[in-house]
C-alpha positions in Angstrom: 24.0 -16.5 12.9 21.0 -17.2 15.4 17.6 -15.8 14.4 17.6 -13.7 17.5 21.5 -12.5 16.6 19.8 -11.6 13.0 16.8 -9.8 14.5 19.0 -7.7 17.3 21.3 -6.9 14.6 18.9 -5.2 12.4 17.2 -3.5 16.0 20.8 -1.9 15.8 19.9 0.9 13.8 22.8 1.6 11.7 22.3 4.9 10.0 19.4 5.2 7.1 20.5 5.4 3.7 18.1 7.6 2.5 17.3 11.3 3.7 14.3 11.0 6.8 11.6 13.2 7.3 11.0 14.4 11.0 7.3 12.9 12.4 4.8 15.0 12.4 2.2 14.4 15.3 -0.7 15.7 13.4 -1.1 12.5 12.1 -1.9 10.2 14.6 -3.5 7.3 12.8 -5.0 4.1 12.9 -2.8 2.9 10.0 1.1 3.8 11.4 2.9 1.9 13.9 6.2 2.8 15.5 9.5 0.2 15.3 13.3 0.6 16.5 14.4 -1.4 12.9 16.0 0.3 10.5 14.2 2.1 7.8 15.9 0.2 5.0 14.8 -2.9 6.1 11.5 -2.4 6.4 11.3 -0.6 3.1 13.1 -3.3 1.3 10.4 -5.9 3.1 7.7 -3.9 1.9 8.8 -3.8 -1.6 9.9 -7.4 -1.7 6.3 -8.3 -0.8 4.6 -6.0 -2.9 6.4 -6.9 -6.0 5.9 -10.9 -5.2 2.5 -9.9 -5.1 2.6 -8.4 -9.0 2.1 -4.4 -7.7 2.6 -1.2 -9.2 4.9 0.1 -6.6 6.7 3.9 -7.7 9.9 3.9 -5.0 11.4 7.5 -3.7 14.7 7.0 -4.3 15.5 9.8 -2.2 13.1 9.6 0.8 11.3 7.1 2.6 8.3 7.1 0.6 6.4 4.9 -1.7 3.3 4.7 -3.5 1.8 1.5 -4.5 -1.6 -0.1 -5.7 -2.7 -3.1 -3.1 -5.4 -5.3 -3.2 -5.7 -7.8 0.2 -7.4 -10.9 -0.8 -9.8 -12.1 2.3 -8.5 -14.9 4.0 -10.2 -17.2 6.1 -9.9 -15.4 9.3 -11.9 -12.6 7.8 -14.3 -14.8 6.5 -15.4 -16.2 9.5 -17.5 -19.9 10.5 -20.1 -20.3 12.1 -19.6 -22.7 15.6 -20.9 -26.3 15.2 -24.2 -25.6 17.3 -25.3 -23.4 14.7 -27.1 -23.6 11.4 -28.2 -21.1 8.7 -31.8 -20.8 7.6 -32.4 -20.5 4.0 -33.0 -16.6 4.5 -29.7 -16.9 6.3 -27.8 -18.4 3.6 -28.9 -15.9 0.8 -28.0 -12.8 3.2 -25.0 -14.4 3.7 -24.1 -14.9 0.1 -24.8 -11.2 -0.3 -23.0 -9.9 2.8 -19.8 -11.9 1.2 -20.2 -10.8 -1.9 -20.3 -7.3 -0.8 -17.5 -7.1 1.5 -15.5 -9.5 -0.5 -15.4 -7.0 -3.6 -14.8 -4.3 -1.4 -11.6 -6.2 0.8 -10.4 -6.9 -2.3 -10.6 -3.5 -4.3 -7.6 -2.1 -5.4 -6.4 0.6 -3.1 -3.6 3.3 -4.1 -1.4 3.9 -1.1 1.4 6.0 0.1 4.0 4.4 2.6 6.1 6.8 4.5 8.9 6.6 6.9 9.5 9.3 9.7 11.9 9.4 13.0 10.7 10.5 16.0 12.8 13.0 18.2 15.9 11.3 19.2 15.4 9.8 23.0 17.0 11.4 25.8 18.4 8.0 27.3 21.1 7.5 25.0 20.5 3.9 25.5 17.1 3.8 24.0 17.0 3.1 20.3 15.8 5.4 17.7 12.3 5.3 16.9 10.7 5.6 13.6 6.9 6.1 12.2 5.9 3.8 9.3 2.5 5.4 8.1 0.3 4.2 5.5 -2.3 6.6 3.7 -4.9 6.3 1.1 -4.0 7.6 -2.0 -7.0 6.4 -3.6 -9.8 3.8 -3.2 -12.7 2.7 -0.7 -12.0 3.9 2.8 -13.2 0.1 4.0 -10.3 -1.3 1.7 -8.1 0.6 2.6 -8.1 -0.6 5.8 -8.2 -4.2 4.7 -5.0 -3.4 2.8 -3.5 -1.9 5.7 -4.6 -4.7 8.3 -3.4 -7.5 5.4 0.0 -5.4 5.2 1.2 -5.2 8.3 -0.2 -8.5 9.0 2.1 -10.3 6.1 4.8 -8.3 4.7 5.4 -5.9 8.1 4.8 -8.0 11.5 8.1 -8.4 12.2 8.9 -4.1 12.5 5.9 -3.5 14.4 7.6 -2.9 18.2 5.0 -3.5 20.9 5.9 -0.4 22.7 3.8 2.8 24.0 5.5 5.3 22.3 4.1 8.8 23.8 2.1 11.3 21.7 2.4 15.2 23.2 -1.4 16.2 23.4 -2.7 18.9 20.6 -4.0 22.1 22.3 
């Protein structure tokens, strides 16, 4: 079987094993994305990259729901270099060395989270796929790592679910 037979496949949406919360739009976050795969996989993902990763993670075994302790490590993108043309001054180096230090023990504080699945309303075009929420929240833990954790998650373990789709939002009164 093809990679793209593999990846159409699980876009199928067979039927989730688990019961599945409806999405709430109150929500509306900068850590969820939306994705036509099926909730199982993308759970399974999750945990199979967690646990490779030596976390804590507590599975719902009846909902789409899991809580887990993260900590990204900084890679070299969020590092950053400095182009050729440019050079540090001593005074540059040791703010630097602190800036890094500071946001490096904060990207890589251990942040308790909460992953949770939802489905949207089912689509009127029959033909459409359903669509599901995967949100992330902060359980407990530095708001700034957090958001690391969430970036470095969906970066590594969840890239392939993310569907790059608008999917619209009704607006709150």
């Amino acid at each position: 079987m093809s990679d793209s037979t593999a990846d159409a496949s699980m876009r199928a949406n067979g039927p989730p094993s688990k019961t599945i919360m409806d999405f709430q739009h109150e929500f509306q976050g900068q850590t969820q994305f939306f994705t036509s795969l099926c909730p199982d996989e993308i759970e399974q993902a999750l945990e199979d990259f967690l646990k490779d990763e030596k976390c804590d993670v507590d599975k719902d075994l009846e909902r789409y729901c899991m809580t887990f302790s993260y900590a990204a490590r900084p890679t070299q993108a969020d590092e950053g270099e400095l182009p050729e043309d440019q050079t540090l001054t001593k005074e540059d180096t040791d703010l630097e060395a602190e800036m890094e230090a500071m946001t490096g023990n904060l990207a890589s504080s251990k942040v308790d989270m909460r992953m949770k699945i939802s489905k949207l309303p089912k689509p009127e075009d029959f033909n459409q796929a359903q669509m599901y929420c995967v949100e992330f929240s902060k359980a407990d833990g530095d708001a700034f790592a957090f958001q690391h954790a969430y970036k470095s998650l969906t970066d590594k373990a969840l890239k392939f679910a993310v569907d790059d789709i608008f999917v619209p939002m009704p607006a709150t009164v």
